[in-house]
PDB file of N, CA, C and O in Angstrom, chain B, residues numbered from 101:
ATOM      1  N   UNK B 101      97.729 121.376  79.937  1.00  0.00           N
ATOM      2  CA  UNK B 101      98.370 122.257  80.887  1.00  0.00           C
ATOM      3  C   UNK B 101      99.824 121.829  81.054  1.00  0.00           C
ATOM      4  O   UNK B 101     100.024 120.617  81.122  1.00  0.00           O
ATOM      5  N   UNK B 102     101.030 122.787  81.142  1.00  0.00           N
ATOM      6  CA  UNK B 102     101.716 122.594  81.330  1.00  0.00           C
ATOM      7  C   UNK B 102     102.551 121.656  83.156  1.00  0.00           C
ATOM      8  O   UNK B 102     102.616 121.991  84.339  1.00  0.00           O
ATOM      9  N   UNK B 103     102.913 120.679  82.493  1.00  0.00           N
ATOM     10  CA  UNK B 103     103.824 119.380  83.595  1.00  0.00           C
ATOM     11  C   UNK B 103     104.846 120.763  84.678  1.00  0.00           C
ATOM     12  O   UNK B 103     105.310 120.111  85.613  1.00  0.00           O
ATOM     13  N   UNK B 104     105.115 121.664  84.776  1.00  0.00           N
ATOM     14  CA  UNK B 104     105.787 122.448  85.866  1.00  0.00           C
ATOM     15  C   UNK B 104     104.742 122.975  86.482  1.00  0.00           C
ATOM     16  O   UNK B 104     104.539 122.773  87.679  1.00  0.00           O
ATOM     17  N   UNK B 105     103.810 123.856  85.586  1.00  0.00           N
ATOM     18  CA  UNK B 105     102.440 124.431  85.821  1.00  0.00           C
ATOM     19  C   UNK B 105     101.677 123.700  87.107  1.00  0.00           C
ATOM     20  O   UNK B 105     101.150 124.292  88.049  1.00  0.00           O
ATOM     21  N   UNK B 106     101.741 122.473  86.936  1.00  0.00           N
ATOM     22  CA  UNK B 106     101.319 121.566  87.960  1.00  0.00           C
ATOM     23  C   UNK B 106     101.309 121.197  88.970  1.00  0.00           C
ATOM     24  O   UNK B 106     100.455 120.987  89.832  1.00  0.00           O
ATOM     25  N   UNK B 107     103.230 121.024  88.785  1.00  0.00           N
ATOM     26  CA  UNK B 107     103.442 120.577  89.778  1.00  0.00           C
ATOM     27  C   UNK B 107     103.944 121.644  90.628  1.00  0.00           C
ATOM     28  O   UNK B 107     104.519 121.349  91.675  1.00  0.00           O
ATOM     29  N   UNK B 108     103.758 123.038  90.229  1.00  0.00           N
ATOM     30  CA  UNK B 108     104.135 124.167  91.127  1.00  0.00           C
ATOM     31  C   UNK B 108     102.693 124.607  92.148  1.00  0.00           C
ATOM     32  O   UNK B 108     102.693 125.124  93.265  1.00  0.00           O
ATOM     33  N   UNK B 109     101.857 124.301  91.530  1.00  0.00           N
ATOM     34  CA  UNK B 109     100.695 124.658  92.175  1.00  0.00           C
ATOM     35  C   UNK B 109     100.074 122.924  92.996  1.00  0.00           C
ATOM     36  O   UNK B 109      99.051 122.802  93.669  1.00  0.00           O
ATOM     37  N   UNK B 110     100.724 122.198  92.768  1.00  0.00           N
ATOM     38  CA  UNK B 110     100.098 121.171  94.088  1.00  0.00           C
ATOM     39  C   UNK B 110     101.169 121.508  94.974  1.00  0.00           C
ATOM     40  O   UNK B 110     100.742 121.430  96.126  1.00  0.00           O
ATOM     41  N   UNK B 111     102.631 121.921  94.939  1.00  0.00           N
ATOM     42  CA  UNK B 111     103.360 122.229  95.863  1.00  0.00           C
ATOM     43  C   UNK B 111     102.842 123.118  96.581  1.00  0.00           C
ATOM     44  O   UNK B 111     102.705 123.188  97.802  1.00  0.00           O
ATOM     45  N   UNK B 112     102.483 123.984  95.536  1.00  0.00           N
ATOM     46  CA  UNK B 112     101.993 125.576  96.603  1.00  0.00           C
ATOM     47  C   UNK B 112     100.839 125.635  96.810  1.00  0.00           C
ATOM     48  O   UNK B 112     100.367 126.771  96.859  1.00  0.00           O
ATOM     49  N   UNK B 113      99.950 124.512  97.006  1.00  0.00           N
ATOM     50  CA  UNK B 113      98.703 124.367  98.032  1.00  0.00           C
ATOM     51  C   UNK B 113      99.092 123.317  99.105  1.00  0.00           C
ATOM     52  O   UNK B 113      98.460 123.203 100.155  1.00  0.00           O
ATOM     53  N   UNK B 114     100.167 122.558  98.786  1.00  0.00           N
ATOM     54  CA  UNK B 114     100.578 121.877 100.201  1.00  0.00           C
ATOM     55  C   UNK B 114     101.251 122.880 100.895  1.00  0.00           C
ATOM     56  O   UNK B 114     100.818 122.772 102.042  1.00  0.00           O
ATOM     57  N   UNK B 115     102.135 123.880 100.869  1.00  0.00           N
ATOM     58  CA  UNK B 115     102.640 124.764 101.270  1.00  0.00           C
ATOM     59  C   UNK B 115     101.628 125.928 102.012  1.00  0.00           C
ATOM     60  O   UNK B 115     101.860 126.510 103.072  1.00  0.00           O
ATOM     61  N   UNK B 116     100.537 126.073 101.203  1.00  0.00           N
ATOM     62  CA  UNK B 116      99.748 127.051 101.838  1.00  0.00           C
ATOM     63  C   UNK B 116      98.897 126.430 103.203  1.00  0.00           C
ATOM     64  O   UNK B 116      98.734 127.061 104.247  1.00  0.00           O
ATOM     65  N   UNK B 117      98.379 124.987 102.924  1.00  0.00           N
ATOM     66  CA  UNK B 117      97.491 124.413 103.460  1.00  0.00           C
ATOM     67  C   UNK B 117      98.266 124.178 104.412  1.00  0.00           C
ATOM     68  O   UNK B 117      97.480 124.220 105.359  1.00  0.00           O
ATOM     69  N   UNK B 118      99.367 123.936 104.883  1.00  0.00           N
ATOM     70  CA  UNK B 118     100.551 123.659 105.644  1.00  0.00           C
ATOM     71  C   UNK B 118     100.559 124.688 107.061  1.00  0.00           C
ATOM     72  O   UNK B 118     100.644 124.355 108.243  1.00  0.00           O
ATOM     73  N   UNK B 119     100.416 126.262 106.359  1.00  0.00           N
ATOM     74  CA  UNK B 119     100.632 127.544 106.541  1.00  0.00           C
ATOM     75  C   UNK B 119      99.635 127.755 107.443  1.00  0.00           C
ATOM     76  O   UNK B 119      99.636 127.954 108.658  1.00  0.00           O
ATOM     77  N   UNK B 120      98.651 127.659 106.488  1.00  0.00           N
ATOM     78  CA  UNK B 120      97.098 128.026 107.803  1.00  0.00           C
ATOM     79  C   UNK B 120      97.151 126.698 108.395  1.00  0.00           C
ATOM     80  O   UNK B 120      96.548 126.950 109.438  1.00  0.00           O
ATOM     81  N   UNK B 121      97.359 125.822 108.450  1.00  0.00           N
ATOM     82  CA  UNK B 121      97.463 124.366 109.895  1.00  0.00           C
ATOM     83  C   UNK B 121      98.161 125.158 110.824  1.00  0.00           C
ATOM     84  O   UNK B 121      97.634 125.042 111.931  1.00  0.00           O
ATOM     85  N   UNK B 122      99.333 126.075 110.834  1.00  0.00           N
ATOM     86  CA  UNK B 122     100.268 125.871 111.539  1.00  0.00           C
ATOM     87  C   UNK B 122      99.703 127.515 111.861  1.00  0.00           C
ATOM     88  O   UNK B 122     100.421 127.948 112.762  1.00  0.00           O
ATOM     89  N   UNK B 123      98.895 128.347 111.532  1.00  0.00           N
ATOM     90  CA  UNK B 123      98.509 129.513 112.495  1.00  0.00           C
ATOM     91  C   UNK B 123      97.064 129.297 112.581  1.00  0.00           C
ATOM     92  O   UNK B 123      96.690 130.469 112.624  1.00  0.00           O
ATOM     93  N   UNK B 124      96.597 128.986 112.605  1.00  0.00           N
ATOM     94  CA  UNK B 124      95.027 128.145 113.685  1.00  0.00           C
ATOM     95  C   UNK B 124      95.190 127.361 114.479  1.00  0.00           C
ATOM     96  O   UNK B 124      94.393 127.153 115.394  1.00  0.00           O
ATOM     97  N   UNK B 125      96.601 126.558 114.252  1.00  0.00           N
ATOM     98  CA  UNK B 125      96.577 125.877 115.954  1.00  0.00           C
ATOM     99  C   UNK B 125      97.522 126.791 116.649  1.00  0.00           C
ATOM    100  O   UNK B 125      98.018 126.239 117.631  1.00  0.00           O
ATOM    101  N   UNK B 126      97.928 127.992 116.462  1.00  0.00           N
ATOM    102  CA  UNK B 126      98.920 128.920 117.296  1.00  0.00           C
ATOM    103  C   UNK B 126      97.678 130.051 117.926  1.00  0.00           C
ATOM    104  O   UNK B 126      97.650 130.654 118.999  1.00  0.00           O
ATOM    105  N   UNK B 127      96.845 130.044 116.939  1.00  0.00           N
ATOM    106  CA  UNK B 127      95.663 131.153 117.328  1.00  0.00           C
ATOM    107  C   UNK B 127      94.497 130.506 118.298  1.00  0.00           C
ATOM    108  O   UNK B 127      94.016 130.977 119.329  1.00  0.00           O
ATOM    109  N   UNK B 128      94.225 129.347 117.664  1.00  0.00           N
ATOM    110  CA  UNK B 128      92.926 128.406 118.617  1.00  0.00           C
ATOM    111  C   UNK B 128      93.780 127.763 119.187  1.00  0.00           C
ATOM    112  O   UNK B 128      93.086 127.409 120.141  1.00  0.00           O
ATOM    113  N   UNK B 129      95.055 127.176 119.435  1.00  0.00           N
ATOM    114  CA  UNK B 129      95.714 126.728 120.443  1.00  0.00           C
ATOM    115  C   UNK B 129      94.930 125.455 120.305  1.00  0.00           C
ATOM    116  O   UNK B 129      94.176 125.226 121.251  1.00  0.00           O
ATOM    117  N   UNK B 130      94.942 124.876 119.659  1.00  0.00           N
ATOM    118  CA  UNK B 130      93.889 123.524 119.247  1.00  0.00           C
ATOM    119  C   UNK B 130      94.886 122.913 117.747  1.00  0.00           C
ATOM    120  O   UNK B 130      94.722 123.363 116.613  1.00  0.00           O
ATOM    121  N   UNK B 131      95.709 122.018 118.050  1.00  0.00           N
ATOM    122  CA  UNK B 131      96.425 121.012 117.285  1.00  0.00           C
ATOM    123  C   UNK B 131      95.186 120.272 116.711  1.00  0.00           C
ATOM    124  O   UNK B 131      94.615 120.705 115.709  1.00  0.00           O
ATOM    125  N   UNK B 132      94.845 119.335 117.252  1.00  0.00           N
ATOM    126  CA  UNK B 132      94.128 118.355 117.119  1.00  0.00           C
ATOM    127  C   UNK B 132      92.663 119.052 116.031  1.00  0.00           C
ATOM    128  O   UNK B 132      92.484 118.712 114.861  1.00  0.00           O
ATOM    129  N   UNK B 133      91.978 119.833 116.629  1.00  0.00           N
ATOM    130  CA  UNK B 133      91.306 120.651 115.812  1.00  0.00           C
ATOM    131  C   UNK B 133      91.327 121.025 114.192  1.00  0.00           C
ATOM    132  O   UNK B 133      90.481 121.111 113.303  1.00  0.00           O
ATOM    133  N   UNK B 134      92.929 121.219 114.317  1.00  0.00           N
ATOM    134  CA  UNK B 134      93.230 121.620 112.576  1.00  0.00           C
ATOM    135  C   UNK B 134      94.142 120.663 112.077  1.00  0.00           C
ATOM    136  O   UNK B 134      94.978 121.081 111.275  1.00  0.00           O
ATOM    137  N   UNK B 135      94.162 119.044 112.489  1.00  0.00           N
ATOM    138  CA  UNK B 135      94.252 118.025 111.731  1.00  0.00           C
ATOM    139  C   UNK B 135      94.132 117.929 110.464  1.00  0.00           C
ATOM    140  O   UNK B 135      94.906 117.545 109.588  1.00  0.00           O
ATOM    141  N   UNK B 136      92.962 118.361 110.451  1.00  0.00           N
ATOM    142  CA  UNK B 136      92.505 118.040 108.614  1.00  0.00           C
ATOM    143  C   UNK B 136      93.194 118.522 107.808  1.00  0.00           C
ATOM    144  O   UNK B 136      93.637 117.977 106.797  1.00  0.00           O
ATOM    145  N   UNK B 137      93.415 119.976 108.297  1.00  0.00           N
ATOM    146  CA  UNK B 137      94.369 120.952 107.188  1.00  0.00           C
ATOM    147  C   UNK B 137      95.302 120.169 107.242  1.00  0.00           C
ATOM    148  O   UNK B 137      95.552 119.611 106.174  1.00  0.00           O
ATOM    149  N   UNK B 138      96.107 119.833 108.344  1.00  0.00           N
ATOM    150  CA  UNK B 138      97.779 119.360 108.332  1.00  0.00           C
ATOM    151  C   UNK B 138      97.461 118.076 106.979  1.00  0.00           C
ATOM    152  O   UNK B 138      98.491 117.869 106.338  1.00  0.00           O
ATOM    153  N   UNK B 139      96.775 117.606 106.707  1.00  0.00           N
ATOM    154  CA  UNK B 139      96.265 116.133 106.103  1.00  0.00           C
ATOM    155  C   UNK B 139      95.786 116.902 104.759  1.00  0.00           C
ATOM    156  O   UNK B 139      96.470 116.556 103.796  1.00  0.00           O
ATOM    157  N   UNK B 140      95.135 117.523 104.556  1.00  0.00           N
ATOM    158  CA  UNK B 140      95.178 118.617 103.443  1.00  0.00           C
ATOM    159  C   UNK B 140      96.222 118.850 102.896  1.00  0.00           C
ATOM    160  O   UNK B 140      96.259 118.390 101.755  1.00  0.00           O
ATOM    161  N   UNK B 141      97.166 119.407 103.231  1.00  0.00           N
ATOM    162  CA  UNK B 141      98.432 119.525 102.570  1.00  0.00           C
ATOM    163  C   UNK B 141      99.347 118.525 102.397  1.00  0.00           C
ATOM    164  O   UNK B 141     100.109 118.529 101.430  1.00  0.00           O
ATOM    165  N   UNK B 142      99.359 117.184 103.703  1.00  0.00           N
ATOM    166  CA  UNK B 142     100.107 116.322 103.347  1.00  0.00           C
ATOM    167  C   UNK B 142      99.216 114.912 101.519  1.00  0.00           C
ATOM    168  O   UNK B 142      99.760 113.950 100.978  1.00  0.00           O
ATOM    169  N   UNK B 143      98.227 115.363 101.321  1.00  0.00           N
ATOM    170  CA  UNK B 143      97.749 114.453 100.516  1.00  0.00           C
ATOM    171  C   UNK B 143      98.184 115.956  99.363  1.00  0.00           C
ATOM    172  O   UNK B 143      98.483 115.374  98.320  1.00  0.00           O
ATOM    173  N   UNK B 144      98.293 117.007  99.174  1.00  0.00           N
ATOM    174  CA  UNK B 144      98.455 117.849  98.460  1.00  0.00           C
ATOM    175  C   UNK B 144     100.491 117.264  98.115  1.00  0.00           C
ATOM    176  O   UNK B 144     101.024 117.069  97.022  1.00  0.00           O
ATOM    177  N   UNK B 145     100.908 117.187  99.054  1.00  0.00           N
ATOM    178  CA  UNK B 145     102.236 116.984  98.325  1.00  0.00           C
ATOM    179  C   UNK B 145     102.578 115.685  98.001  1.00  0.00           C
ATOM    180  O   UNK B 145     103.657 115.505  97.435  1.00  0.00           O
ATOM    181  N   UNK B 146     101.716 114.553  98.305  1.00  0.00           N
ATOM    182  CA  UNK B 146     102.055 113.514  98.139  1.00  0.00           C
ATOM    183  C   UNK B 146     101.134 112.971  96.479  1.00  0.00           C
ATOM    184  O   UNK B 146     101.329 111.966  95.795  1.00  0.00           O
ATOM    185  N   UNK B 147     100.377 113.838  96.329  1.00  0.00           N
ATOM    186  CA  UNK B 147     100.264 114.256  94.990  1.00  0.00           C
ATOM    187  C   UNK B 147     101.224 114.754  93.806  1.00  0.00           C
ATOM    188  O   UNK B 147     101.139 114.412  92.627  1.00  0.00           O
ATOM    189  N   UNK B 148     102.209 115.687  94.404  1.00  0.00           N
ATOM    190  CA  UNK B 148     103.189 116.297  93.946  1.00  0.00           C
ATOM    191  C   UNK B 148     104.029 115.436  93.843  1.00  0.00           C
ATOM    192  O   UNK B 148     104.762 115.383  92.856  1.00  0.00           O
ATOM    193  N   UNK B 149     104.086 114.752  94.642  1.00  0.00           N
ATOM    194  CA  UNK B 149     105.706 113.304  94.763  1.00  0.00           C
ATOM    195  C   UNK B 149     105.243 112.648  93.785  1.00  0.00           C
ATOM    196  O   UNK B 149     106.026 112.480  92.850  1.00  0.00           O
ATOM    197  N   UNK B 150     103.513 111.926  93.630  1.00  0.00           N
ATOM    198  CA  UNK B 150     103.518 111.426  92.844  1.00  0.00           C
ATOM    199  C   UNK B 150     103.557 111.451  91.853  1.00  0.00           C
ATOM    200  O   UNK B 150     104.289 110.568  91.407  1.00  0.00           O
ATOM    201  N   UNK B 151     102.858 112.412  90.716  1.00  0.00           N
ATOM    202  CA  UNK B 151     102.858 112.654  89.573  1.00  0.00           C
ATOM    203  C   UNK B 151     104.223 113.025  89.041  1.00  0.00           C
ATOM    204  O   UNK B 151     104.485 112.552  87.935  1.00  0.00           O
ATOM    205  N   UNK B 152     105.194 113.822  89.644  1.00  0.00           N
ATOM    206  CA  UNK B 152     106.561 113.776  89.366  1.00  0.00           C
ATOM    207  C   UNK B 152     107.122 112.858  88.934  1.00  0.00           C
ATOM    208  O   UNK B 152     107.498 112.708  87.771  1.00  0.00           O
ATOM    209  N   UNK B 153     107.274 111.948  90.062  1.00  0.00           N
ATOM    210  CA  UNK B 153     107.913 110.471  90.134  1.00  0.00           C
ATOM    211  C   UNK B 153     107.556 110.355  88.527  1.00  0.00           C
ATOM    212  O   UNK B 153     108.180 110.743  87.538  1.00  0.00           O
ATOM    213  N   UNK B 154     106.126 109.569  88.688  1.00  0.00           N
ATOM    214  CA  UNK B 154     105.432 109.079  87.511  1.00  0.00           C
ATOM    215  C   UNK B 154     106.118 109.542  85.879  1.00  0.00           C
ATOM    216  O   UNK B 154     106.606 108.825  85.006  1.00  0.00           O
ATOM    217  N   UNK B 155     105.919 110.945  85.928  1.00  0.00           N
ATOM    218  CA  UNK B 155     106.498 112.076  84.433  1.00  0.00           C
ATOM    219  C   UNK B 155     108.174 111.692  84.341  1.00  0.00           C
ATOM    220  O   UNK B 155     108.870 111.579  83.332  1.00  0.00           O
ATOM    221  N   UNK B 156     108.555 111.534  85.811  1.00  0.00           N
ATOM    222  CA  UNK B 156     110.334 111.265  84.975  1.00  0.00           C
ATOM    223  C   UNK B 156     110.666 109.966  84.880  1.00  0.00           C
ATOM    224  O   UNK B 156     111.853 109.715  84.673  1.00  0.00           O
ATOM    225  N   UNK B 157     109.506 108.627  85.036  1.00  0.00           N
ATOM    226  CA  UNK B 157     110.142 107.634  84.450  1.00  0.00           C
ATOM    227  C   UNK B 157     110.076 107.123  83.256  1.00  0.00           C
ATOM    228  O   UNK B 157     110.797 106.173  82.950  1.00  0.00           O
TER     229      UNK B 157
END
């Protein structure tokens, strides 16, 4: 699979997963509740940081 291919789509599931965190706690008014998602997307881009990093050294 293509190395952009990749890393465009772990961006854009941290981005999405990001998206619904941030309108389920505006709708359930419950932060704490949709933790996981927020943590969902942050292990989704820190995926992205990594494998990047990794490919351009």
């Amino acid at each position: 699979m293509n190395r952009r291919l990749v890393y465009m789509i772990l961006l854009s599931l941290a981005f999405v997963a990001m998206v619904i965190g941030v309108h389920r706690s505006i709708v359930e008014d419950d932060v704490l509740g949709n933790y996981w998602l927020f943590m969902v997307g942050f292990v989704f881009y820190m995926l992205y940081r990594y494998t990047k990093k990794k490919d351009s050294a």
